[in-house]
Gaussian input, Z-matrix of N, CA and C with variables (Angstrom, degrees):
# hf/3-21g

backbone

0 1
 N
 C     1     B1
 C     2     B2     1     A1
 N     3     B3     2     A2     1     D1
 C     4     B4     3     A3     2     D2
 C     5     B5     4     A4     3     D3
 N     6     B6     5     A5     4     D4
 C     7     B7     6     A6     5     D5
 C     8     B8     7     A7     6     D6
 N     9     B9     8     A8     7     D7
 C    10    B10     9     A9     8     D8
 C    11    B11    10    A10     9     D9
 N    12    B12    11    A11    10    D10
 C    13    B13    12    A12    11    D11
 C    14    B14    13    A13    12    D12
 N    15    B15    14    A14    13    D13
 C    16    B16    15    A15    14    D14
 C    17    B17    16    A16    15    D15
 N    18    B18    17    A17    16    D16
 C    19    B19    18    A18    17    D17
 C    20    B20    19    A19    18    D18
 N    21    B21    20    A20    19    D19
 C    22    B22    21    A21    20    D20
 C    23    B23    22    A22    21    D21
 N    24    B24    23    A23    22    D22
 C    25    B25    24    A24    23    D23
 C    26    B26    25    A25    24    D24
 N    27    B27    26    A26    25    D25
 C    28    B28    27    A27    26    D26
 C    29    B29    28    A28    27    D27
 N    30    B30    29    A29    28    D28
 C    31    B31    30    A30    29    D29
 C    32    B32    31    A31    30    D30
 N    33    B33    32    A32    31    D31
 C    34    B34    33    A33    32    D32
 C    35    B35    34    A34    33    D33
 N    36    B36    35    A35    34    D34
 C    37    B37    36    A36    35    D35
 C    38    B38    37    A37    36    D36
 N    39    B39    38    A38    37    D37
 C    40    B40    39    A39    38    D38
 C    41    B41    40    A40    39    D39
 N    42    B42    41    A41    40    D40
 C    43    B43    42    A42    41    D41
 C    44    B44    43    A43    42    D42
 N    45    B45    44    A44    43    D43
 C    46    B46    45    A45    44    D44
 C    47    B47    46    A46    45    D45
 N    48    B48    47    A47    46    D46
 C    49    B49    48    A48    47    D47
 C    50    B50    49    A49    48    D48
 N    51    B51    50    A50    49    D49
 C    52    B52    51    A51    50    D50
 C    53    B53    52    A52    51    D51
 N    54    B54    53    A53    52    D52
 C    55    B55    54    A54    53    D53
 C    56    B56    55    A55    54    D54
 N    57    B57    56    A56    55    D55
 C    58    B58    57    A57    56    D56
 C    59    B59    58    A58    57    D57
 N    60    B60    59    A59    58    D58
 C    61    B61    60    A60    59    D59
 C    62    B62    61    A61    60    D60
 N    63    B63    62    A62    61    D61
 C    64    B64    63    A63    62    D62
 C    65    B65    64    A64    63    D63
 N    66    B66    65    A65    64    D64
 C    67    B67    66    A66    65    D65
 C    68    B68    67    A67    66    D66
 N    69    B69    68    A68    67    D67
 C    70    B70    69    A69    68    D68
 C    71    B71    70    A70    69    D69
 N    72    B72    71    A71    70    D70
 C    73    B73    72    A72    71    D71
 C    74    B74    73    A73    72    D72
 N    75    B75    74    A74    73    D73
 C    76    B76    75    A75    74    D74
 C    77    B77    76    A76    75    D75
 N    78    B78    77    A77    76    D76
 C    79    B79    78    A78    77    D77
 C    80    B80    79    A79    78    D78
 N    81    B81    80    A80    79    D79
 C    82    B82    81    A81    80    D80
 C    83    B83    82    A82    81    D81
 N    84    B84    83    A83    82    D82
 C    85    B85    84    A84    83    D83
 C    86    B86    85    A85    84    D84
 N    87    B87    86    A86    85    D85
 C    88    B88    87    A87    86    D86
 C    89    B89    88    A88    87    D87
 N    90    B90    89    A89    88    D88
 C    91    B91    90    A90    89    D89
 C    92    B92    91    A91    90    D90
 N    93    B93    92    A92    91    D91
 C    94    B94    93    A93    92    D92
 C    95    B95    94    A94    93    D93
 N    96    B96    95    A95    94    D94
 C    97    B97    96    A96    95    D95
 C    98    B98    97    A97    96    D96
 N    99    B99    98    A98    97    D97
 C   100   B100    99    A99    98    D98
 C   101   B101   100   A100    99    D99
 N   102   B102   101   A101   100   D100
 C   103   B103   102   A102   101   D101
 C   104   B104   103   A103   102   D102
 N   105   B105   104   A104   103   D103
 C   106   B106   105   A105   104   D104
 C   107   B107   106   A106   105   D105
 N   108   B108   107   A107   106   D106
 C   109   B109   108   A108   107   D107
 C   110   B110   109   A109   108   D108
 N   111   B111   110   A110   109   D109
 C   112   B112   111   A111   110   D110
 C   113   B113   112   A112   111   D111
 N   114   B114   113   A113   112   D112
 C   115   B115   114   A114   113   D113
 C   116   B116   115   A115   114   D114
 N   117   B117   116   A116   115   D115
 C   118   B118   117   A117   116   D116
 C   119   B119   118   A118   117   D117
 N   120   B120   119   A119   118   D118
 C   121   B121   120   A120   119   D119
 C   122   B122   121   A121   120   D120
 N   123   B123   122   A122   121   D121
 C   124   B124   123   A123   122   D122
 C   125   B125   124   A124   123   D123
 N   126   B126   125   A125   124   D124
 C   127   B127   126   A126   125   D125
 C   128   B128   127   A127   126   D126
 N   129   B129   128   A128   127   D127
 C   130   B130   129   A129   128   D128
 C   131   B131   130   A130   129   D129
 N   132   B132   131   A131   130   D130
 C   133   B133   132   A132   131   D131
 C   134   B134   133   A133   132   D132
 N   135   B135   134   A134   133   D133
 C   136   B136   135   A135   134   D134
 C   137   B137   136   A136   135   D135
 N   138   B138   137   A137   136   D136
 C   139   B139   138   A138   137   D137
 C   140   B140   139   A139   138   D138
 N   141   B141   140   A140   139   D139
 C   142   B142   141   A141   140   D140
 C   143   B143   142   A142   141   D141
 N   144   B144   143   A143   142   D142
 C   145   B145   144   A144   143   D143
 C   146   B146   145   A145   144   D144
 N   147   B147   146   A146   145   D145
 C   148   B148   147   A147   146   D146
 C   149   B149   148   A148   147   D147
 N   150   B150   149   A149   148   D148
 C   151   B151   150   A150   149   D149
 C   152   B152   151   A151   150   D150
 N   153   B153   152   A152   151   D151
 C   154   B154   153   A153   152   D152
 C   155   B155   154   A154   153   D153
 N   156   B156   155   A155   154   D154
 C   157   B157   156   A156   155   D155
 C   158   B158   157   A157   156   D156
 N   159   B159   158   A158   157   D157
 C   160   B160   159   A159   158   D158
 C   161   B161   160   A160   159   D159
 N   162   B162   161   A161   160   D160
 C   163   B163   162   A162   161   D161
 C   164   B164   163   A163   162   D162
 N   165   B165   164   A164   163   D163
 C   166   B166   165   A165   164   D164
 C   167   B167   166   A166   165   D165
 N   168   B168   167   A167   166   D166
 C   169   B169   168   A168   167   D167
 C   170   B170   169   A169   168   D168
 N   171   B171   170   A170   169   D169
 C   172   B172   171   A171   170   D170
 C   173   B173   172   A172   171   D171
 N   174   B174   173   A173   172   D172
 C   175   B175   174   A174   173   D173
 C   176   B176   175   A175   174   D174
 N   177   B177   176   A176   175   D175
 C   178   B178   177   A177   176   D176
 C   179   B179   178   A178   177   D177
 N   180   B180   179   A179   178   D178
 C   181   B181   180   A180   179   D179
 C   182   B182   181   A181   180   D180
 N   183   B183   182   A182   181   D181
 C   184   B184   183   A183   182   D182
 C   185   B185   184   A184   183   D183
 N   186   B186   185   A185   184   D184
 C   187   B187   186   A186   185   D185
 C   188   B188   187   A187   186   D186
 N   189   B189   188   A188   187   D187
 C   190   B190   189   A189   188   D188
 C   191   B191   190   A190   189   D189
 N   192   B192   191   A191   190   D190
 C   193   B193   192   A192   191   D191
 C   194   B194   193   A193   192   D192
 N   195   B195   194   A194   193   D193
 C   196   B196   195   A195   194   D194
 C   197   B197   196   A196   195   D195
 N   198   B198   197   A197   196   D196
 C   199   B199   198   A198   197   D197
 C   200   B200   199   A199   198   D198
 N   201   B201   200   A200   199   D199
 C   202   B202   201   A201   200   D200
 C   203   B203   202   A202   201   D201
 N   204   B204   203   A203   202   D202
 C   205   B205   204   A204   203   D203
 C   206   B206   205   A205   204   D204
 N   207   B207   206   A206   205   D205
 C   208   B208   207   A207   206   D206
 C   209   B209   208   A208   207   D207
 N   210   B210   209   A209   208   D208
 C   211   B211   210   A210   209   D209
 C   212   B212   211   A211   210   D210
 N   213   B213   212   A212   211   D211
 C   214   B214   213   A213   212   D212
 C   215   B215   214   A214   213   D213
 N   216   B216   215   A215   214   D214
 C   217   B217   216   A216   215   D215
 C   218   B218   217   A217   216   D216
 N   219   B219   218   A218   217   D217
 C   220   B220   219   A219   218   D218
 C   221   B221   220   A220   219   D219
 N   222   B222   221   A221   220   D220
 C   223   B223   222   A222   221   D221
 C   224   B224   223   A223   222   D222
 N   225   B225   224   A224   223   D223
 C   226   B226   225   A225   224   D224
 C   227   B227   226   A226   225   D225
 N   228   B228   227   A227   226   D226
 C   229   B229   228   A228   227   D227
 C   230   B230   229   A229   228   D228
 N   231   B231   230   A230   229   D229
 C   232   B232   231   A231   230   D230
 C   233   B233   232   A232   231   D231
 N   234   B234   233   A233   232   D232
 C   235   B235   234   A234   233   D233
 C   236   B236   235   A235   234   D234
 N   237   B237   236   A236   235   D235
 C   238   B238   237   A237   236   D236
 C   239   B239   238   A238   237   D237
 N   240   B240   239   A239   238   D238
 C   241   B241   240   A240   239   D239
 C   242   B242   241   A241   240   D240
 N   243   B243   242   A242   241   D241
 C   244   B244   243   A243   242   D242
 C   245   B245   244   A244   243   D243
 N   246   B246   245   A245   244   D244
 C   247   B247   246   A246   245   D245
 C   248   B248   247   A247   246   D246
 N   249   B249   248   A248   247   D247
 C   250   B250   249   A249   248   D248
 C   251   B251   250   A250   249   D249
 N   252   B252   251   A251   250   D250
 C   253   B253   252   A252   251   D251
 C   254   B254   253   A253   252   D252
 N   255   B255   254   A254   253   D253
 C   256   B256   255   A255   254   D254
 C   257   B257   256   A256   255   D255
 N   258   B258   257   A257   256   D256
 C   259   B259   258   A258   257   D257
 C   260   B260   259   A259   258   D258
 N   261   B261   260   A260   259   D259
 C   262   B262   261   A261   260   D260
 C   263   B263   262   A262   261   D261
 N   264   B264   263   A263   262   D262
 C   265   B265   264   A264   263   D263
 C   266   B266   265   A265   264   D264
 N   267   B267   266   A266   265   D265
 C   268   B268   267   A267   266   D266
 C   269   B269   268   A268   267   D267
 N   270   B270   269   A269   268   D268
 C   271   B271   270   A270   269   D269
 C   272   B272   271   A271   270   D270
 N   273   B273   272   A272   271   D271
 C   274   B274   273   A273   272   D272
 C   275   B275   274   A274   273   D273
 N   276   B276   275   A275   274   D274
 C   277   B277   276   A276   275   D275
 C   278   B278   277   A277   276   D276
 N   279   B279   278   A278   277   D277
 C   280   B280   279   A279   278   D278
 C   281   B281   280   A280   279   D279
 N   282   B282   281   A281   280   D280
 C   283   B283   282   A282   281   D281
 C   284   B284   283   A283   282   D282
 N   285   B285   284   A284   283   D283
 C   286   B286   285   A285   284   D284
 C   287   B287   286   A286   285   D285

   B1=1.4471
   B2=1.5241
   B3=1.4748
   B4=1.2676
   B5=1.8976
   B6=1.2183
   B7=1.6332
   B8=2.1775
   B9=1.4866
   B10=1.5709
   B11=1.9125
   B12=1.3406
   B13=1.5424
   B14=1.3752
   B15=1.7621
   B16=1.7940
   B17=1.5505
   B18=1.3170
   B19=1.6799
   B20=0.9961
   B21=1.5747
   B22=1.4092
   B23=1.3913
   B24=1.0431
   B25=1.6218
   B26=1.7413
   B27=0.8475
   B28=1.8227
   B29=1.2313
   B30=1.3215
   B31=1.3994
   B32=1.2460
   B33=1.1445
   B34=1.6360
   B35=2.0777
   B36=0.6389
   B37=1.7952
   B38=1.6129
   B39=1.5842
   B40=0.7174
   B41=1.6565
   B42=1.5957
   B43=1.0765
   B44=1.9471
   B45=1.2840
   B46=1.4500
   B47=1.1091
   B48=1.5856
   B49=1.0370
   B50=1.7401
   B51=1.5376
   B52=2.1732
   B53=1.6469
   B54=1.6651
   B55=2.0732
   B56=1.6100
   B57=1.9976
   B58=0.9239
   B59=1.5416
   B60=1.7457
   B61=1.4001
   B62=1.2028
   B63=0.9033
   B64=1.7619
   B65=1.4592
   B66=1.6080
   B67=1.7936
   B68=1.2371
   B69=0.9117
   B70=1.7176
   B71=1.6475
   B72=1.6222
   B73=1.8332
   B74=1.6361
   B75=0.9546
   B76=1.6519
   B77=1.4700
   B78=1.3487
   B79=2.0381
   B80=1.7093
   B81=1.2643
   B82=1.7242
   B83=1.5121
   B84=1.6401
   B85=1.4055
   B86=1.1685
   B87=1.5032
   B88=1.6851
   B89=1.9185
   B90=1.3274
   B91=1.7287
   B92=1.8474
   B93=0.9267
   B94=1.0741
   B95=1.6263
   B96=1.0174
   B97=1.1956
   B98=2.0386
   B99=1.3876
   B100=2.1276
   B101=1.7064
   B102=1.1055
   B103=1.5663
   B104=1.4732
   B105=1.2674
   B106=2.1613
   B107=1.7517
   B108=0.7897
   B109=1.4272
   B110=1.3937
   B111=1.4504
   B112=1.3233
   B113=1.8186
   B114=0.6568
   B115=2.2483
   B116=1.4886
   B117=1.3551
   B118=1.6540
   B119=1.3828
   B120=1.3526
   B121=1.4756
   B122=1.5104
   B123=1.2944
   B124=1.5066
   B125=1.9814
   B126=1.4529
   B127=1.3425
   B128=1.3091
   B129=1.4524
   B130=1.7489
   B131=1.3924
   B132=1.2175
   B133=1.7068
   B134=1.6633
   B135=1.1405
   B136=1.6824
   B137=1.7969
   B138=1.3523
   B139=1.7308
   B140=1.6068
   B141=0.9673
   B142=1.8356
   B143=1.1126
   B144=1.6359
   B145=0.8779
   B146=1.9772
   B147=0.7954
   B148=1.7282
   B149=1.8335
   B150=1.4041
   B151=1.3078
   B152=1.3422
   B153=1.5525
   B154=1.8691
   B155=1.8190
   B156=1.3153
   B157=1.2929
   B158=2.1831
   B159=1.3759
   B160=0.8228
   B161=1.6994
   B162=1.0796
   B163=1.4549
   B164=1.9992
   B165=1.1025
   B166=1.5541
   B167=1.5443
   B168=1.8190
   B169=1.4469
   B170=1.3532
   B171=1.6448
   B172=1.8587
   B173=1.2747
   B174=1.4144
   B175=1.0991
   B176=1.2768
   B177=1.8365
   B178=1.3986
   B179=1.6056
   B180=1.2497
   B181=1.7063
   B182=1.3604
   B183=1.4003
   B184=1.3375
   B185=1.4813
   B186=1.7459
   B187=1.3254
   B188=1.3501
   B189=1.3223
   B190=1.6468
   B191=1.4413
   B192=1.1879
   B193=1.5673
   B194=1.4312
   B195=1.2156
   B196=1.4891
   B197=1.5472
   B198=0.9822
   B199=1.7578
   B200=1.2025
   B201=1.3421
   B202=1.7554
   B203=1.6971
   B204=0.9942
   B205=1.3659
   B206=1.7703
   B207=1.3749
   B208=1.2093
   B209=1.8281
   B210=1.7106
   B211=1.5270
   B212=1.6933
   B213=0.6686
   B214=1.7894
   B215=1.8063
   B216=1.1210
   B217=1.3905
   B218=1.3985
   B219=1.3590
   B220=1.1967
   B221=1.4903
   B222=1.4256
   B223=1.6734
   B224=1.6602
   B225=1.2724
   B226=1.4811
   B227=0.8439
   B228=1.5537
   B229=1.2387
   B230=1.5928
   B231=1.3813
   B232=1.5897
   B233=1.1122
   B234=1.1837
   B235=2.1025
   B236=1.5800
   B237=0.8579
   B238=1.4813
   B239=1.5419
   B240=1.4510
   B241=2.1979
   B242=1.7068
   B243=1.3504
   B244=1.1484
   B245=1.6865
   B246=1.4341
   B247=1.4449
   B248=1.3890
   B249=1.5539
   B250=1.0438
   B251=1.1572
   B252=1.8236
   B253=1.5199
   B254=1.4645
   B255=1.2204
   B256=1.9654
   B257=0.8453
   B258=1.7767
   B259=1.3548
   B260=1.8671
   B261=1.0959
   B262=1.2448
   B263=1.6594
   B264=1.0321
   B265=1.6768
   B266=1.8540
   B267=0.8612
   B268=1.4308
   B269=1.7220
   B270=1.1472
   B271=1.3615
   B272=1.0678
   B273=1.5783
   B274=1.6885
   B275=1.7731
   B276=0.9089
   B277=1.3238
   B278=1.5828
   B279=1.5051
   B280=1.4192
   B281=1.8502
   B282=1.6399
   B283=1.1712
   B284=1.5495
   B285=1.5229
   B286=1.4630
   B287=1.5659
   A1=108.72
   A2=117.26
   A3=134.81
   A4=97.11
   A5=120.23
   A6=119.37
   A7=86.14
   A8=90.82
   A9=101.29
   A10=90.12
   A11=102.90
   A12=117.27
   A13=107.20
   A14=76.78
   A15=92.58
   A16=91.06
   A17=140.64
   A18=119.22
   A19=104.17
   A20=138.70
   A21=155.48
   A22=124.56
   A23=162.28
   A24=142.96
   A25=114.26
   A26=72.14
   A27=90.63
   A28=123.82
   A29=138.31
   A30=144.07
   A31=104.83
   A32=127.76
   A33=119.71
   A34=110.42
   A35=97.44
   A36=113.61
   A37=84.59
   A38=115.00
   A39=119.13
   A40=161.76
   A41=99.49
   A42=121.49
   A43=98.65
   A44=129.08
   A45=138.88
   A46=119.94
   A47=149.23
   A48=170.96
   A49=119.30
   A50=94.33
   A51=111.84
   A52=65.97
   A53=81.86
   A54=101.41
   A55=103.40
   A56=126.89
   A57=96.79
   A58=131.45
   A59=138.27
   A60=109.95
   A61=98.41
   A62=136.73
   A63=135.61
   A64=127.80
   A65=129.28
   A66=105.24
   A67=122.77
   A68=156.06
   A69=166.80
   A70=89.71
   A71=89.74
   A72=112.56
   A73=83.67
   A74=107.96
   A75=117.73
   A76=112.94
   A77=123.03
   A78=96.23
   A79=88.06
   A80=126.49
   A81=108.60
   A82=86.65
   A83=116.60
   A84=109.61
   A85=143.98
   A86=143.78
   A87=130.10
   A88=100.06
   A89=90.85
   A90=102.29
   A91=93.45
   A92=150.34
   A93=140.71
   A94=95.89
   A95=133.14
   A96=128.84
   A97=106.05
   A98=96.20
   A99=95.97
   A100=96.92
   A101=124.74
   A102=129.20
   A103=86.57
   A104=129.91
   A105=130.76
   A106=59.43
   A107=174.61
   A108=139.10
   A109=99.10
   A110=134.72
   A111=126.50
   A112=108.16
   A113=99.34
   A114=114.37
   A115=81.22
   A116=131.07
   A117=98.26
   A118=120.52
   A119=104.60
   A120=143.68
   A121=104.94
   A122=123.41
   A123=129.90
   A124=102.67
   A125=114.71
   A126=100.34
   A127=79.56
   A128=88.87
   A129=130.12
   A130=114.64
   A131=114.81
   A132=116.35
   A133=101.74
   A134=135.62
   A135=139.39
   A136=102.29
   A137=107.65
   A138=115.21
   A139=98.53
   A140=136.02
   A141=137.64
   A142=100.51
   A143=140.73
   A144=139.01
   A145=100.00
   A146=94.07
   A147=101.84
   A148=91.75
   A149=127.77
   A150=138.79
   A151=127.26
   A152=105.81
   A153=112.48
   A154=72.59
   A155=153.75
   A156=108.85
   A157=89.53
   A158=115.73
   A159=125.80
   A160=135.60
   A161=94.55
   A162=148.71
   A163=89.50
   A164=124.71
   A165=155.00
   A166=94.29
   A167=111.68
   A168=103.13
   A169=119.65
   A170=114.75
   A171=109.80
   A172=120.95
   A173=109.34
   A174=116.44
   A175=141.45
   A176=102.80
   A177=121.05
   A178=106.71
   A179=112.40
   A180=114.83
   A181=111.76
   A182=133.82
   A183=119.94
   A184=124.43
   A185=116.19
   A186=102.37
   A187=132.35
   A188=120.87
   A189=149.17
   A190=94.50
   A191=122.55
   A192=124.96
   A193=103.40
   A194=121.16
   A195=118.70
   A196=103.04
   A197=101.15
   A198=118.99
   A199=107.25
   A200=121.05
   A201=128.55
   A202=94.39
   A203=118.38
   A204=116.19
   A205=116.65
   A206=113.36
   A207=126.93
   A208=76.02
   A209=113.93
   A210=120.89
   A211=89.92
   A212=146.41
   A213=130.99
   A214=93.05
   A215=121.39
   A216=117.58
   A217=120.18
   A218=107.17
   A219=138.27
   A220=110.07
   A221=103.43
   A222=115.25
   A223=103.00
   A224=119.16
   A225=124.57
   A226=122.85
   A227=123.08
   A228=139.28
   A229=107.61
   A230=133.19
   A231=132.09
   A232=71.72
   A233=162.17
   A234=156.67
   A235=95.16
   A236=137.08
   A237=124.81
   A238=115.50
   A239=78.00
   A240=100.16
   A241=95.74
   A242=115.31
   A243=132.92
   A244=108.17
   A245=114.80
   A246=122.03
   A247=120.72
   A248=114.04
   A249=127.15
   A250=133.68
   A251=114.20
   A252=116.68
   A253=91.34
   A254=116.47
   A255=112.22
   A256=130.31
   A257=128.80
   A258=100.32
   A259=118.17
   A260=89.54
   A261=103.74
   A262=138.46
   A263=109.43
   A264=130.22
   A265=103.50
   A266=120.11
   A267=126.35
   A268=107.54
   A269=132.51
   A270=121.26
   A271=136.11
   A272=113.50
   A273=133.64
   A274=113.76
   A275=108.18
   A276=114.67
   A277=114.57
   A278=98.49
   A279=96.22
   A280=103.17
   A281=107.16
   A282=90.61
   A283=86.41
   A284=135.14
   A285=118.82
   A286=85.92
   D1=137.73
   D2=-166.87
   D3=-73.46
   D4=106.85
   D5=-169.52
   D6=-98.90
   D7=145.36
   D8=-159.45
   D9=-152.76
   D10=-178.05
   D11=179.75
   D12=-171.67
   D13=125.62
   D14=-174.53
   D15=-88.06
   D16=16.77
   D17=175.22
   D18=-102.96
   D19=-4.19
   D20=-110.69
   D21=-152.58
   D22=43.10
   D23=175.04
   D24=-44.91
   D25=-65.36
   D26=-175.15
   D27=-63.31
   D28=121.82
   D29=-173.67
   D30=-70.56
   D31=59.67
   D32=178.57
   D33=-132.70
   D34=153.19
   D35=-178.49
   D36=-50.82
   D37=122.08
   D38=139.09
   D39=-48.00
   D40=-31.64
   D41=-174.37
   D42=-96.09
   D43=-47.30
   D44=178.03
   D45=-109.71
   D46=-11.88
   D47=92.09
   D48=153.27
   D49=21.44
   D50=-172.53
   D51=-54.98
   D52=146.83
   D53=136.28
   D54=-105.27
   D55=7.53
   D56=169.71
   D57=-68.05
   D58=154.14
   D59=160.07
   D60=71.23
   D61=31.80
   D62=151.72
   D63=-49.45
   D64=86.50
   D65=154.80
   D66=-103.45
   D67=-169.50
   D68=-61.64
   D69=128.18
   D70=125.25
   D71=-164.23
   D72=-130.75
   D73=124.08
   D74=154.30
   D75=-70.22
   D76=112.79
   D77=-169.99
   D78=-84.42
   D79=-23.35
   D80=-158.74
   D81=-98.07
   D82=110.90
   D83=152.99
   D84=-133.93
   D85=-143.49
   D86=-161.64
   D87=51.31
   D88=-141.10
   D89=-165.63
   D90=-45.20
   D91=-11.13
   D92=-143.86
   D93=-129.33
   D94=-8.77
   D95=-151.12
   D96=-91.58
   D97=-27.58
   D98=168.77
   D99=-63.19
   D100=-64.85
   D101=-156.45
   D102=-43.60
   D103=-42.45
   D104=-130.61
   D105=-101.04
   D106=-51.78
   D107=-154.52
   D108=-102.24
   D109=-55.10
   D110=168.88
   D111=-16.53
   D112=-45.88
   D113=-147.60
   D114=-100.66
   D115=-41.27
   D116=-167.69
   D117=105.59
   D118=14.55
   D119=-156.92
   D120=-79.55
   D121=12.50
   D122=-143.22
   D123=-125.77
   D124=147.61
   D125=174.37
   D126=-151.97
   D127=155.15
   D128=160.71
   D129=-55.59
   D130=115.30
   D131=175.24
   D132=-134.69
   D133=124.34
   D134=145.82
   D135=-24.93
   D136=161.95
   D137=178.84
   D138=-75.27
   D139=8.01
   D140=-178.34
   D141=-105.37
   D142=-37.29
   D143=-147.25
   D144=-125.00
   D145=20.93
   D146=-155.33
   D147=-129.49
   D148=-88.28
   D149=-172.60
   D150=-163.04
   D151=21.03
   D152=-164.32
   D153=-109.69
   D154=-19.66
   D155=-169.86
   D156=-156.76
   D157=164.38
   D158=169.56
   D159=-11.45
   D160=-49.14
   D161=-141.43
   D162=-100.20
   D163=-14.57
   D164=-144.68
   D165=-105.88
   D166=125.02
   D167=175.91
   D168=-80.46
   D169=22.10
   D170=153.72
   D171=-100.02
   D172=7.87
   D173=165.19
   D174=-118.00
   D175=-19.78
   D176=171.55
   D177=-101.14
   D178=103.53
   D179=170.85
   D180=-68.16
   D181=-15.04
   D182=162.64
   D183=-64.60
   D184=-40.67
   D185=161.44
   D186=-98.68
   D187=27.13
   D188=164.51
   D189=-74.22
   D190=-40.52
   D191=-169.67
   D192=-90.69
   D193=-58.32
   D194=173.64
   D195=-27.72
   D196=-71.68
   D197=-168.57
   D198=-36.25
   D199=-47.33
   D200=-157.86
   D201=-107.81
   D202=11.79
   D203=154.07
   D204=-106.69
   D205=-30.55
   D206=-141.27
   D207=-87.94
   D208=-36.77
   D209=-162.45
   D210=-91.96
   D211=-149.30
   D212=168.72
   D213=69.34
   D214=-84.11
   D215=-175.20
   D216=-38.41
   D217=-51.34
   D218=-142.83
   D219=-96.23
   D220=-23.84
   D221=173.74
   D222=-77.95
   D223=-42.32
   D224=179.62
   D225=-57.51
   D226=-53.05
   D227=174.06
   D228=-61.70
   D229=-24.00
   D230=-158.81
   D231=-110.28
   D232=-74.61
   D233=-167.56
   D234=-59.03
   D235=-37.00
   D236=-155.91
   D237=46.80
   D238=53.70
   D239=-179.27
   D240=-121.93
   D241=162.27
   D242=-170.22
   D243=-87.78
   D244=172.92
   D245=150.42
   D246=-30.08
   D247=-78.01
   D248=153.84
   D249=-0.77
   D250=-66.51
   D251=-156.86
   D252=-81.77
   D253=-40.63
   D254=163.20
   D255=-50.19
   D256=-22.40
   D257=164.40
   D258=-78.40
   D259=-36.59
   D260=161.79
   D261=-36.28
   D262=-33.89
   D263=169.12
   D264=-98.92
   D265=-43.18
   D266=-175.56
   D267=-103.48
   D268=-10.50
   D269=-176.36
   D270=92.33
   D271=-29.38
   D272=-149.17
   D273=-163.41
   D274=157.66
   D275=-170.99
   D276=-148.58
   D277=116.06
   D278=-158.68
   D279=-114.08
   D280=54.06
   D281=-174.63
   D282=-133.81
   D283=12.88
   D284=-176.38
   D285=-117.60

């Protein structure tokens, strides 16, 4: 499956904006993780910002949360679906 990002055009680190070292982060994952590529659910992070260092959103839950808030908005607004229909497709709602 073609993995893409609706928060995203640009292949660049989201968080610092290198296109060096670029991967593709699913932010919605486990049971959730087909839909987060279905939907586009996916962002650009550099290997620092990704899982090569601390500093890495599998390791920093503060910007694990950013992310899944920042994507949460951003899925609604790109569906022109509600709060609601997200928790609903995703389970959880990480914006209250």
């Amino acid at each position: 499956m073609n993995r893409f990002s609706i928060l995203q055009d640009a292949k660049e680190c989201y968080v610092c904006g290198t296109t060096q070292n670029i991967h593709i982060h699913e932010v919605f994952y486990g049971r959730n993780r087909q839909n987060s590529i279905k939907d586009g659910c996916c962002v650009y992070l550099c290997g620092k910002h990704h899982n090569l260092s601390n500093s890495g959103v599998h390791f920093d839950k503060k910007l694990d949360m950013m992310l899944k808030q920042q994507m949460e908005l951003c899925w609604c607004k790109y569906y022109n679906k509600t709060p609601e229909d997200f928790r609903k497709r995703y389970y959880c709602n990480y914006l209250d």
